[in-house]
VOVOSE-923495 format. One record per atom (N, C-alpha, C, CB): atom name; x, y, z. Coordinates in pm, whole numbers, plus 50000, padded with zeros to 5 digits. Glycine has a CB too. Layout:
{'CA' {X Y Z}} ...
# end
This chain:
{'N' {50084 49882 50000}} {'CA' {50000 50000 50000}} {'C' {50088 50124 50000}} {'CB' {49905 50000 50121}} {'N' {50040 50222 49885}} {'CA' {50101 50333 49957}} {'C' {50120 50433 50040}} {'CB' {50113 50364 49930}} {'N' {50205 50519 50050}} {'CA' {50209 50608 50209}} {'C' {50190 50728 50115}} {'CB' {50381 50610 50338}} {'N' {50059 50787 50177}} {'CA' {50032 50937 50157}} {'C' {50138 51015 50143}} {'CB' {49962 50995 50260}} {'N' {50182 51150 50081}} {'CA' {50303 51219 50097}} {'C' {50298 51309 50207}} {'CB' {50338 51288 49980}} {'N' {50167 51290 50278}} {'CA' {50083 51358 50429}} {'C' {50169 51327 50538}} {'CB' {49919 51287 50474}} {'N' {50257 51187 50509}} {'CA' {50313 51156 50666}} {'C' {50439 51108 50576}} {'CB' {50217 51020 50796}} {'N' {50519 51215 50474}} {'CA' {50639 51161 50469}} {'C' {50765 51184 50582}} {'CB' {50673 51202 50350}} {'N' {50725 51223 50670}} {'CA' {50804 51209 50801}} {'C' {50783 51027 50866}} {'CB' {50726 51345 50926}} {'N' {50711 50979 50806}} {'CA' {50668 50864 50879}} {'C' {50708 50743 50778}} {'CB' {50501 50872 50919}} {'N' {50778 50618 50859}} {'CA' {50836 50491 50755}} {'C' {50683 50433 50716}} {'CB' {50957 50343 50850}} {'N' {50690 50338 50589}} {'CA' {50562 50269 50577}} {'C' {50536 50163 50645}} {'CB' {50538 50234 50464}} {'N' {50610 50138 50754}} {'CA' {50615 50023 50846}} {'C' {50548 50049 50933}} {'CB' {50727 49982 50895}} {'N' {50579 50192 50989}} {'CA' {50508 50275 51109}} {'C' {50400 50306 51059}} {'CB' {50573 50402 51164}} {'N' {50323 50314 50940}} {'CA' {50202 50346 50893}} {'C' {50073 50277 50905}} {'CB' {50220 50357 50786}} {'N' {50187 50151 50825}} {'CA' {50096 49985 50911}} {'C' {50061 50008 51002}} {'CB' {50163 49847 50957}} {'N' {50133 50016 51079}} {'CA' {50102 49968 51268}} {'C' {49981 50053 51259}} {'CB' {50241 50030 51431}} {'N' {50028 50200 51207}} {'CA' {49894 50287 51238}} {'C' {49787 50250 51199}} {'CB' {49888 50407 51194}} {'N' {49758 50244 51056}} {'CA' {49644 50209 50995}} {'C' {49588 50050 51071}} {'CB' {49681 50204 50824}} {'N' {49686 49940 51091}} {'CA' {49637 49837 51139}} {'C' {49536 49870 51274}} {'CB' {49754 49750 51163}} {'N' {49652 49961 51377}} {'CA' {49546 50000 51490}} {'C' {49406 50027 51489}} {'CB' {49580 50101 51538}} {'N' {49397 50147 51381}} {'CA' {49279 50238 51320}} {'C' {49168 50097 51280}} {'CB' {49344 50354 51153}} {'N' {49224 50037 51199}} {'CA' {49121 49936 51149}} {'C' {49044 49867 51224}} {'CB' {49169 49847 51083}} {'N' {49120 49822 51376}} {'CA' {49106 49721 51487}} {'C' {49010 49798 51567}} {'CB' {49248 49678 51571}} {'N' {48979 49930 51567}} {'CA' {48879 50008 51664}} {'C' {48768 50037 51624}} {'CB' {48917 50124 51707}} {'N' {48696 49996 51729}} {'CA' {48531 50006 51731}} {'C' {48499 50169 51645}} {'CB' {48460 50006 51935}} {'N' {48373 50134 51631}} {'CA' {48320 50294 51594}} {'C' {48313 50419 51762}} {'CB' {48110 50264 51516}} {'N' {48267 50353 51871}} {'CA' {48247 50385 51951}} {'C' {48391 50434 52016}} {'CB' {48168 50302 51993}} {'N' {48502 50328 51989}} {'CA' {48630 50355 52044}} {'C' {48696 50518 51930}} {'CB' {48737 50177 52026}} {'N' {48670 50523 51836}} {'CA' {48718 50546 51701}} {'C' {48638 50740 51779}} {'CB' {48625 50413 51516}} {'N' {48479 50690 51789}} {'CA' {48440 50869 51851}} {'C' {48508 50922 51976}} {'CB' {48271 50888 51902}} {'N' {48561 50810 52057}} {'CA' {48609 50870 52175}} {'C' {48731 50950 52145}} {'CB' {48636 50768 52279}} {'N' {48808 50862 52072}} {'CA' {48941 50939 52033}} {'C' {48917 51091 51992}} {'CB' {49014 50863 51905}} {'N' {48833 51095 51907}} {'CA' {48777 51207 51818}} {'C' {48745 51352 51903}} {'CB' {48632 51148 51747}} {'N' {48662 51279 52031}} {'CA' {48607 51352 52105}} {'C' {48731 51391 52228}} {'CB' {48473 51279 52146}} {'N' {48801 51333 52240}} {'CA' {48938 51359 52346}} {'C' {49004 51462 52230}} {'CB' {49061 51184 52396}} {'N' {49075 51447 52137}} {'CA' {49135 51490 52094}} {'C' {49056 51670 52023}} {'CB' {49185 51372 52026}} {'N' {48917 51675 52021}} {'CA' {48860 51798 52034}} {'C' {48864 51903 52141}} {'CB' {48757 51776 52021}} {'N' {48855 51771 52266}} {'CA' {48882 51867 52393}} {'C' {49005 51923 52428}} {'CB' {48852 51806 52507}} {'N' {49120 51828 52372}} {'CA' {49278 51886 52371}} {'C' {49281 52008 52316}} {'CB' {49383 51803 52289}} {'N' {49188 52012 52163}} {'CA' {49244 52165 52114}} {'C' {49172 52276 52234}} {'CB' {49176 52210 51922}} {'N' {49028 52233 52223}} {'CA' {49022 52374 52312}} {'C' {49044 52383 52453}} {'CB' {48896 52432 52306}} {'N' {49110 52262 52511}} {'CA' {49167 52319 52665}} {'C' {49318 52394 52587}} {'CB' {49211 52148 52820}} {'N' {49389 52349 52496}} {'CA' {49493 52401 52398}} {'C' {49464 52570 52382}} {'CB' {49477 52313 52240}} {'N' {49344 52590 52339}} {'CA' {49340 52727 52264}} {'C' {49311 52804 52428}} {'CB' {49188 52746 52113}} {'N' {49216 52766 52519}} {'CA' {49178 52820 52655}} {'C' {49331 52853 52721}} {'CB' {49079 52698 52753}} {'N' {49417 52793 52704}} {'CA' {49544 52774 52755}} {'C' {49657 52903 52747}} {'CB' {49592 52654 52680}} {'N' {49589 52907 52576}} {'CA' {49680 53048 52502}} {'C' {49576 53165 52528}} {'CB' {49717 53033 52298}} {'N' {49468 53195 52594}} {'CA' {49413 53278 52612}} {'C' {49457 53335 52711}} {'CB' {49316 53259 52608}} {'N' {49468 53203 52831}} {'CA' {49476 53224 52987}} {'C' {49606 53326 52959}} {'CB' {49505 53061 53103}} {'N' {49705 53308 52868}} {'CA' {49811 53327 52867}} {'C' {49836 53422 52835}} {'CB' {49861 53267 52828}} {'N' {49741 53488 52679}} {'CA' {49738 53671 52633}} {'C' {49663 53730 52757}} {'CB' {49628 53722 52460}} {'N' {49595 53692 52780}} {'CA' {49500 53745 52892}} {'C' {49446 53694 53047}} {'CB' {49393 53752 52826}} {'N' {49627 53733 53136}} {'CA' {49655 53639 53206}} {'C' {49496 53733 53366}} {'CB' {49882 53626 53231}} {'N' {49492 53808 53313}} {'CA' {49354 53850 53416}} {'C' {49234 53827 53422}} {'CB' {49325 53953 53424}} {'N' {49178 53763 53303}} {'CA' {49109 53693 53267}} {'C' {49013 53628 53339}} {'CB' {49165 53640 53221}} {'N' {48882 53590 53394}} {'CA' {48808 53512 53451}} {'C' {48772 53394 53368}} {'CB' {48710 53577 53493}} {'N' {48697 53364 53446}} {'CA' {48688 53176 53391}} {'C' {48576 53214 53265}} {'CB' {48594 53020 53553}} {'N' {48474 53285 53312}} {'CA' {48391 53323 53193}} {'C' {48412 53406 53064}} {'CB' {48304 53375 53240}} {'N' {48546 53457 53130}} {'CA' {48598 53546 52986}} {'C' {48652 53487 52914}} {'CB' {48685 53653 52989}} {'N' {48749 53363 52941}} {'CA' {48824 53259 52941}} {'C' {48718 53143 52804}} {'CB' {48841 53202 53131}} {'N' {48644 53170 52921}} {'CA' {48539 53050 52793}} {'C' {48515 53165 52640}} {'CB' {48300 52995 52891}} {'N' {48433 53253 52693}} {'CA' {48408 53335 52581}} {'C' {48513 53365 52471}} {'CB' {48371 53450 52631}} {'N' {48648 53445 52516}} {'CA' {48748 53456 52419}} {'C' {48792 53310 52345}} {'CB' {48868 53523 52491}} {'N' {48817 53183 52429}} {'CA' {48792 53074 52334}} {'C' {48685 53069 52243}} {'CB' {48781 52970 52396}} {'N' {48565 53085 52325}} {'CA' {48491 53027 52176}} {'C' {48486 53102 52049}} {'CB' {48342 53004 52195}} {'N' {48520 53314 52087}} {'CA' {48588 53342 51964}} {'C' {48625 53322 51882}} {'CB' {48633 53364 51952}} {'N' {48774 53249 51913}} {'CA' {48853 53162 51774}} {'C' {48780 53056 51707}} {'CB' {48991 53079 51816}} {'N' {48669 53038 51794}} {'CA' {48619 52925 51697}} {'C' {48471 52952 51592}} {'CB' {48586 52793 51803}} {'N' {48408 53044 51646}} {'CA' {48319 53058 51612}} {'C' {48311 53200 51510}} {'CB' {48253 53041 51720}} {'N' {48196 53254 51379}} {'CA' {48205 53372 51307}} {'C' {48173 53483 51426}} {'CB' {48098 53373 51174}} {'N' {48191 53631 51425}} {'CA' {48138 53711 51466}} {'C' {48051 53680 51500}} {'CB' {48132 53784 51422}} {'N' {47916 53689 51403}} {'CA' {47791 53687 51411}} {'C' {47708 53589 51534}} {'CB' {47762 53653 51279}} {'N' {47780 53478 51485}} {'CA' {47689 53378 51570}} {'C' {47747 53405 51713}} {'CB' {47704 53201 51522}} {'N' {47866 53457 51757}} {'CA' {47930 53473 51889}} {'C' {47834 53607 51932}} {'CB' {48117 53498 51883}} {'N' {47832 53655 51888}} {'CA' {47675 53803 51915}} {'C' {47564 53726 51935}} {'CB' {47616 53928 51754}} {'N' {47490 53682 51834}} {'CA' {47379 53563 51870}} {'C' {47385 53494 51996}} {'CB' {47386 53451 51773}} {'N' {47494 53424 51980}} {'CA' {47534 53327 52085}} {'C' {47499 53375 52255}} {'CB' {47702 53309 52062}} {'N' {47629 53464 52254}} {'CA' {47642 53553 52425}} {'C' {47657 53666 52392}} {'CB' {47771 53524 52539}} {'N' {47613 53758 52323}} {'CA' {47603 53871 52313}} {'C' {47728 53956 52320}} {'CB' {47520 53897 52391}} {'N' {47857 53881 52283}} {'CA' {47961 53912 52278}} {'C' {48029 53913 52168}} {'CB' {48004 53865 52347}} {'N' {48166 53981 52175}} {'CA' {48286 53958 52109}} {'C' {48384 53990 52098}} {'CB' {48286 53958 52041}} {'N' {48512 53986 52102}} {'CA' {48634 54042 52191}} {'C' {48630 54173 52119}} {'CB' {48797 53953 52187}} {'N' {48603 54220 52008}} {'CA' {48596 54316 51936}} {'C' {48546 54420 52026}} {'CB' {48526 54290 51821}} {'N' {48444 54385 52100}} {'CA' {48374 54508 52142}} {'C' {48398 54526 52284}} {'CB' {48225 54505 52115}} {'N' {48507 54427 52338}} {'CA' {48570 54491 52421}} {'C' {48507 54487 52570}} {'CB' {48581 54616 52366}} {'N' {48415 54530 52682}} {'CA' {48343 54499 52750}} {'C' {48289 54406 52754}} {'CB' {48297 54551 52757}} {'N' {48286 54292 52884}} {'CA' {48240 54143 52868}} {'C' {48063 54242 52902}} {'CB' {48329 53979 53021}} {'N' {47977 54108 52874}} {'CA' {47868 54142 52921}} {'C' {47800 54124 53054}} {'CB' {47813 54106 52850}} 
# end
């Protein structure tokens, strides 16, 4: 089989193993990963917030995360916010 040029850092031996793993896991095992590895980014991105904005409360904390993730618009919709405008609500 061939190796994507996606993981030419990676031997095709080590690819096996990977793909073999991948193959061997449940659907259920397969969402958990999915779902851990979602929560990594945004305790990840919460992390670099805490960090620009080390005064920060826990609720500002959430909000400026969900910023990066979300358009303007729906973050207004959402909580009536947006770092843009500066005053939490």
């Amino acid at each position: 089989m061939p190796v994507s040029t996606r993981y030419a850092d990676t031997t095709p031996e080590a690819m096996e193993v990977f793909l073999e793993l991948q193959r061997k896991m449940t659907a259920g095992e397969k969402l958990r990963v999915t779902f851990d590895l979602c929560h990594m980014v945004l305790e990840l991105a919460a992390s670099g917030v805490r960090q620009r904005h080390p005064q920060a409360g826990e609720r500002e904390v959430f909000l400026r995360t969900a910023a990066l993730h979300l358009p303007r618009d729906l973050m207004l919709r959402a909580y009536g916010w947006h770092p843009s405008l500066g005053t939490l609500p």
